[in-house]
Phi, psi and omega in degrees: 000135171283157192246149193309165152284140185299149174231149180221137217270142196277164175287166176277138190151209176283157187276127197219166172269142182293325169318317185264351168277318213262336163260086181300163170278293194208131165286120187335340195271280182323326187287279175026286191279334191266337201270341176293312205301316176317291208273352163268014233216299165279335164307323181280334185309304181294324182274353191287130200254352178293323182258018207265347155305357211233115198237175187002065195282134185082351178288187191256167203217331203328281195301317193302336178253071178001040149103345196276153159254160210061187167010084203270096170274356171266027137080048171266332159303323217076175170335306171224053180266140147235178176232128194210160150285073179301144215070320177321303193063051194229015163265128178293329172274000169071017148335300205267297169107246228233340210280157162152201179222133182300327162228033167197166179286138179204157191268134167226187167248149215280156206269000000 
């Protein structure tokens, strides 16, 4: 005689296909953690007097800053945003210092 197959019991909650239970995404624990980090991430951000000039930071900025590097006279960086390149060495106001993206001008803040 054979002993039964073991049966396993769905988790508790609305009632689901063994599919959808059984393939989780991201563990509850892990959304958790990304989401403190996100917001302390924005927190430090905000509170930082260093970023509080600094607008679409990492976005890429070339054309929004008429093509120029450094100093962003359409305030698309914000107040002490520049738009740079690391490496380019093509800001003329000496802006950007070491600062930039690697594989575009993008706003960081200015040296």
């Amino acid at each position: 005689r054979r002993a039964p197959a073991p049966s396993f019991a769905a988790p508790p909650g609305p009632a689901a296909s063994a599919a959808s239970w059984t393939t989780s995404t991201t563990p509850p624990a892990a959304t958790e953690a990304s989401a403190a980090t996100r917001a302390t991430a924005a927190v430090t951000s905000a509170l930082s007097p260093r970023r509080a000039g600094l607008q679409n930071e990492a976005a890429n900025c070339h054309s929004a800053c008429d093509g120029r590097a450094g100093k962003c006279q359409t305030q698309f960086c914000g107040s002490e945003g520049a738009c740079c390149k690391k490496g380019a060495g093509d800001d003329a106001d000496g802006k950007c210092g070491s600062s930039g993206c690697t594989d575009e001008h993008c706003c960081v803040h200015e040296v």
